[in-house]
The first five atom37 places (N, CA, C, CB, O) and aatype in JSON, in Angstrom:
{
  "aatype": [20, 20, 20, 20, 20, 20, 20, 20, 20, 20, 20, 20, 20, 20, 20, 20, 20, 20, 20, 20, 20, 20, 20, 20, 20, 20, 20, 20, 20, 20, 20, 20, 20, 20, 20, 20, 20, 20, 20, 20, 20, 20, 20, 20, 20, 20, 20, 20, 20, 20, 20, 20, 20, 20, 20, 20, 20, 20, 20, 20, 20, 20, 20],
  "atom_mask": [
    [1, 1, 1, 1, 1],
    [1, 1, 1, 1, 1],
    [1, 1, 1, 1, 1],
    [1, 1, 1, 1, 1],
    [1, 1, 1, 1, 1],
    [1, 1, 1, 1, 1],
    [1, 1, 1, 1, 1],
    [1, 1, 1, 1, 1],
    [1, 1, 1, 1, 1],
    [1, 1, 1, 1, 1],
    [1, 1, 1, 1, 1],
    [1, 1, 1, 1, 1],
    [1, 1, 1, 1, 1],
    [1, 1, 1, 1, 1],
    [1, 1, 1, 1, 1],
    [1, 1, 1, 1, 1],
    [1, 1, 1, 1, 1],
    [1, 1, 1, 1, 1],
    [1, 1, 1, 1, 1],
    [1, 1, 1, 1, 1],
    [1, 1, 1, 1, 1],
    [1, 1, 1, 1, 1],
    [1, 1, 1, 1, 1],
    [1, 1, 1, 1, 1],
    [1, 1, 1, 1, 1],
    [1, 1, 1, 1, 1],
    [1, 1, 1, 1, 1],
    [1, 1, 1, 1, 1],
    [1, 1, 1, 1, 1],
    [1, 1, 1, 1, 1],
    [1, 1, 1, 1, 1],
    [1, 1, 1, 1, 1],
    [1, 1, 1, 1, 1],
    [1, 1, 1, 1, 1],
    [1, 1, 1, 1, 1],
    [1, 1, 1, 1, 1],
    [1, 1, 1, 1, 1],
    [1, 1, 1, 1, 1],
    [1, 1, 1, 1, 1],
    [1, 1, 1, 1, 1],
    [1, 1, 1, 1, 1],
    [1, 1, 1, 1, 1],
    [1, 1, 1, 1, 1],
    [1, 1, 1, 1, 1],
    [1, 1, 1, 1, 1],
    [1, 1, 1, 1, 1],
    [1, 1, 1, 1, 1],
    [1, 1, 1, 1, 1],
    [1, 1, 1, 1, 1],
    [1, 1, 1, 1, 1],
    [1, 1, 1, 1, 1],
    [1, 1, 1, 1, 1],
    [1, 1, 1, 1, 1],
    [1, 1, 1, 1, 1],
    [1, 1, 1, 1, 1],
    [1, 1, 1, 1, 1],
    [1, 1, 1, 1, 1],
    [1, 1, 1, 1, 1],
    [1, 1, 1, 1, 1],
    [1, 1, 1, 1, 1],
    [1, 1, 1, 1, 1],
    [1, 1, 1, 1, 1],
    [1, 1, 1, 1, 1]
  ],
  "atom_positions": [
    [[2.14, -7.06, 12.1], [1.36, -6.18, 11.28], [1.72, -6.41, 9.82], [1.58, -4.71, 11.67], [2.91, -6.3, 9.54]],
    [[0.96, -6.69, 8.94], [1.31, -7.1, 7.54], [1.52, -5.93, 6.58], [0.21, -8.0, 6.97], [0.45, -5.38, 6.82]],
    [[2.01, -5.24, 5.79], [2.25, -4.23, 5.0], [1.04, -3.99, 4.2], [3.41, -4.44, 4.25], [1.26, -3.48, 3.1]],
    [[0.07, -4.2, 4.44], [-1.19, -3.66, 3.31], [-1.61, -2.47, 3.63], [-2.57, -4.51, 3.25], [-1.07, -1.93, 4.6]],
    [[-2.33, -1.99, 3.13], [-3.07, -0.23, 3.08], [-4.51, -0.91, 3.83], [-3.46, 0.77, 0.87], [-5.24, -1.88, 3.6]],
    [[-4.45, 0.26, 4.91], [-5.65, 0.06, 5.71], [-6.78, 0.57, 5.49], [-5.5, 0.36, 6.77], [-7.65, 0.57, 6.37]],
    [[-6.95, 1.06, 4.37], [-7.8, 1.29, 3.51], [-8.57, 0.6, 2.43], [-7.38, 1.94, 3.17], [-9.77, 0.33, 2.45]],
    [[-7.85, 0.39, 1.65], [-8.17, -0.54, 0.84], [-7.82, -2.01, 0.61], [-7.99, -0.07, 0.04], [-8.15, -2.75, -0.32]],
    [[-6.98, -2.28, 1.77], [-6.43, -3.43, 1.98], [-5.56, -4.24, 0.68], [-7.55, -4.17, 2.47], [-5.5, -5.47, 0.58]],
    [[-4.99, -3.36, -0.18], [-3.47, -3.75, -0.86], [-2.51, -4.18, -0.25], [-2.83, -2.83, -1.4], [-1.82, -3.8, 0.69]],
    [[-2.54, -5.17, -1.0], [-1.02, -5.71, -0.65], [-0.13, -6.26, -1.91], [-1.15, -7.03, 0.45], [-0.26, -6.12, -3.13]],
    [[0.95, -7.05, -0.98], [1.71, -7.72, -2.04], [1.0, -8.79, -2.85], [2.87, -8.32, -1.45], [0.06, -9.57, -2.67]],
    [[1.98, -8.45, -3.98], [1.47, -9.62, -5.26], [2.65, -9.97, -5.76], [0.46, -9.07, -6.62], [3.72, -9.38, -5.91]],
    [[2.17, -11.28, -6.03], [3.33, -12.06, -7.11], [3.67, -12.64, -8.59], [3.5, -12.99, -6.67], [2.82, -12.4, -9.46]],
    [[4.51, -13.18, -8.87], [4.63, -13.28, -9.81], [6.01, -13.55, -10.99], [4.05, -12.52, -9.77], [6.88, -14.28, -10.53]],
    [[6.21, -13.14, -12.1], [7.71, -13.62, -12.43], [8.13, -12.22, -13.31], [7.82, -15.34, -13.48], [7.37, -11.53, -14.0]],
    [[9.5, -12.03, -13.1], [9.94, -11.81, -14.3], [10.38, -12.39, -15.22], [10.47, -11.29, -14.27], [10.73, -13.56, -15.09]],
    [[10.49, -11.73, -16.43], [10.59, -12.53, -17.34], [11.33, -11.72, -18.62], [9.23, -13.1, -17.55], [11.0, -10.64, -19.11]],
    [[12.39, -12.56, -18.98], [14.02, -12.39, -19.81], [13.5, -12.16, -21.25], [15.26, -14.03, -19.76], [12.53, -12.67, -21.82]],
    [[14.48, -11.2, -21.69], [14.18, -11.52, -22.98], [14.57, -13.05, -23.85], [14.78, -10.43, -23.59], [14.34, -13.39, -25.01]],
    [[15.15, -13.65, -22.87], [15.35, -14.93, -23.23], [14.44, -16.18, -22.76], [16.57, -15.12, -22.87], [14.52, -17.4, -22.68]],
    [[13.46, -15.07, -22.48], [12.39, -16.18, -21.86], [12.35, -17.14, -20.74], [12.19, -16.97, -22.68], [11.72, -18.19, -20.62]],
    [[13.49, -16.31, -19.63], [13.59, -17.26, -18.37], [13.14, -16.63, -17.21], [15.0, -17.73, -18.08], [13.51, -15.49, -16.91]],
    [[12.33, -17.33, -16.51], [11.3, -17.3, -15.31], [11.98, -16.96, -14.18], [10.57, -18.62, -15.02], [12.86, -17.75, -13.87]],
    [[11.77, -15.69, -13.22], [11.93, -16.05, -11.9], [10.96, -15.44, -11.35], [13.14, -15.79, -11.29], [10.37, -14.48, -11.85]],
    [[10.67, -16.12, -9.93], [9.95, -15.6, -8.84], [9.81, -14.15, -8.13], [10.33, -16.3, -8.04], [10.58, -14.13, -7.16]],
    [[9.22, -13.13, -8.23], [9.25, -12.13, -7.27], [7.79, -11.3, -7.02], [10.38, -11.18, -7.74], [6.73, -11.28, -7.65]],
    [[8.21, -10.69, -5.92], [6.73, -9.88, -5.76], [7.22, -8.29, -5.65], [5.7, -10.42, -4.12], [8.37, -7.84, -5.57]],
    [[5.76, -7.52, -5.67], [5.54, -5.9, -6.35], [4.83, -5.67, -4.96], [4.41, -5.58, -8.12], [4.04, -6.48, -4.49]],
    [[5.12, -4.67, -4.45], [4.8, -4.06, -2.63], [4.08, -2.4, -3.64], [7.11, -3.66, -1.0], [4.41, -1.63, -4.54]],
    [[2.98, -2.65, -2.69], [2.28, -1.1, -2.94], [2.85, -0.54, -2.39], [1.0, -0.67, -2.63], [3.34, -1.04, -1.37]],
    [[3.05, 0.41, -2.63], [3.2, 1.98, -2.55], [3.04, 2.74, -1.02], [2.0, 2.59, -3.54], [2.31, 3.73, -0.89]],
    [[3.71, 2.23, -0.05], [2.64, 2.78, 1.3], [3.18, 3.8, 2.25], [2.24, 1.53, 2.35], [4.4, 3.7, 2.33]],
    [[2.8, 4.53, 2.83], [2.86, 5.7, 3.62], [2.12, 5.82, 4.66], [2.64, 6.67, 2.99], [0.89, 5.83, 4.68]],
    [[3.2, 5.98, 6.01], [2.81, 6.14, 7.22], [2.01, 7.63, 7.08], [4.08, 6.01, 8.25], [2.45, 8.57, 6.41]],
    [[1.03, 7.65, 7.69], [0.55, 8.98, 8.06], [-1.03, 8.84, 9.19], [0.22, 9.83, 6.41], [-1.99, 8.09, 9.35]],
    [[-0.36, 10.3, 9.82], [-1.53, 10.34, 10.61], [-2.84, 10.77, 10.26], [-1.27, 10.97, 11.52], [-3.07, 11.89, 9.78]],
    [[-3.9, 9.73, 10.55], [-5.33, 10.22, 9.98], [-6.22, 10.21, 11.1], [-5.97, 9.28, 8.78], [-5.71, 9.79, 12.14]],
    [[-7.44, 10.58, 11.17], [-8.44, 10.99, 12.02], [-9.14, 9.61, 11.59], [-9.21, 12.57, 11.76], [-9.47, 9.34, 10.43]],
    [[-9.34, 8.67, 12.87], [-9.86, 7.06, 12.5], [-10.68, 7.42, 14.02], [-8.36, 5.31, 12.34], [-10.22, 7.78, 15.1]],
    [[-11.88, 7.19, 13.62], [-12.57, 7.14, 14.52], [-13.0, 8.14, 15.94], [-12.17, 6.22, 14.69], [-13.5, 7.86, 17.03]],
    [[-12.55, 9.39, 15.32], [-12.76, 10.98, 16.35], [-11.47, 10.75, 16.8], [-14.13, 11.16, 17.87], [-11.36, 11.29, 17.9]],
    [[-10.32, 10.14, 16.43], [-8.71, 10.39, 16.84], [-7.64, 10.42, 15.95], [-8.23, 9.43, 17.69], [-8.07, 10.54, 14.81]],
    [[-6.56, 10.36, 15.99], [-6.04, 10.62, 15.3], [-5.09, 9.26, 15.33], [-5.71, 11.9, 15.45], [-4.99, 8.71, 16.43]],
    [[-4.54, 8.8, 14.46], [-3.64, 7.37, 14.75], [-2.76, 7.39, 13.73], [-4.46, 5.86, 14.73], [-3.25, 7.94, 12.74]],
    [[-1.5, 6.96, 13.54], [-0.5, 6.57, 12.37], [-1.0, 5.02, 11.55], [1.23, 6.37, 13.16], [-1.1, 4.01, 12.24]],
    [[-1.26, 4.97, 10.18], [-1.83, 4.15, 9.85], [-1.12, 4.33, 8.57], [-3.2, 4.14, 10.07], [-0.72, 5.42, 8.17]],
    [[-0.98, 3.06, 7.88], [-0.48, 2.36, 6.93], [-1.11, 2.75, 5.44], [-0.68, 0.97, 7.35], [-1.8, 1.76, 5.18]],
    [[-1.23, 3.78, 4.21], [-2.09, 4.1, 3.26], [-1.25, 3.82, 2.37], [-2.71, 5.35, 3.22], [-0.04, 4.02, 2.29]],
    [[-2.26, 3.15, 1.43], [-1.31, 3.6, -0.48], [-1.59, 4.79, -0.95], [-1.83, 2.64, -2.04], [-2.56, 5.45, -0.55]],
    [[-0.67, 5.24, -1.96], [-0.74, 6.36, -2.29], [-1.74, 6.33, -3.33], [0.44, 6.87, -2.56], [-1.88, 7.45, -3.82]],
    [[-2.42, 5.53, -3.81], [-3.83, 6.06, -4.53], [-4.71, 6.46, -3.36], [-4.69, 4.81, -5.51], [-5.51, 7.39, -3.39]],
    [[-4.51, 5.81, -2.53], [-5.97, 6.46, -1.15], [-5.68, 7.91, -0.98], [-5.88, 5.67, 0.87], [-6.3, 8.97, -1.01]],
    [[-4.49, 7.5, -0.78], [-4.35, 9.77, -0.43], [-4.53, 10.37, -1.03], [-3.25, 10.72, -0.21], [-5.0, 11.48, -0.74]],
    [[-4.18, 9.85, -2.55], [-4.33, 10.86, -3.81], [-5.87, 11.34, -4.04], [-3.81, 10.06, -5.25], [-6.27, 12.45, -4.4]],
    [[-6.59, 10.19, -3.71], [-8.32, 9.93, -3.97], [-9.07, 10.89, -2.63], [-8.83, 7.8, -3.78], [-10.28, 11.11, -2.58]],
    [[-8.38, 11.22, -1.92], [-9.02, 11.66, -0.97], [-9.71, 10.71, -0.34], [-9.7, 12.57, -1.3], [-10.86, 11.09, -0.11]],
    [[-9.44, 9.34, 0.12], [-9.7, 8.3, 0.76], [-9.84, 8.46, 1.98], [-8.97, 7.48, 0.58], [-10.74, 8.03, 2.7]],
    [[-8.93, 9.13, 2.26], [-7.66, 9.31, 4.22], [-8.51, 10.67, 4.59], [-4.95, 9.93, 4.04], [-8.91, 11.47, 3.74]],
    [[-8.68, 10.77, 5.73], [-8.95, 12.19, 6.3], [-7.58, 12.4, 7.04], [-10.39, 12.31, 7.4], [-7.27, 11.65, 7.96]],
    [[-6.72, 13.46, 6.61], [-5.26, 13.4, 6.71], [-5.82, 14.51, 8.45], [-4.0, 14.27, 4.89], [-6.62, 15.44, 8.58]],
    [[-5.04, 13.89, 9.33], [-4.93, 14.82, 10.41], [-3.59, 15.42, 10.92], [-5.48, 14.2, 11.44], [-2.53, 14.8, 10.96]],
    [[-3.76, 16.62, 11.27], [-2.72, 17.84, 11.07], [-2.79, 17.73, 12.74], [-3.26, 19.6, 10.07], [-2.12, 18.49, 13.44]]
  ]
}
């Protein structure tokens, strides 16, 4: 299962940091994600969200 939001399908990205001395390295930035149970399809299931979806009211959060 890959770490993206099953919603909007975020994921990891890459890229460098970078020194004030101007030296390069490799790394990547992971969204934001949260297990929670939502109502997918008339049930309820644990599914993978970023926290802009929840915030947006994306998720139908099930209780």
């Amino acid at each position: 299962m890959a770490r993206e939001c099953s919603v909007c399908g975020k994921g990891k990205v890459s890229g460098n940091t970078v020194s004030h001395a101007n030296n390069h390295n490799r790394r990547t930035w992971s969204p934001n994600l949260r297990r929670v149970r939502a109502k997918v399809s008339g049930g309820t299931k644990k599914v993978l969200v970023c926290s802009r979806c929840l915030r947006s009211g994306k998720v139908e959060r099930a209780l």
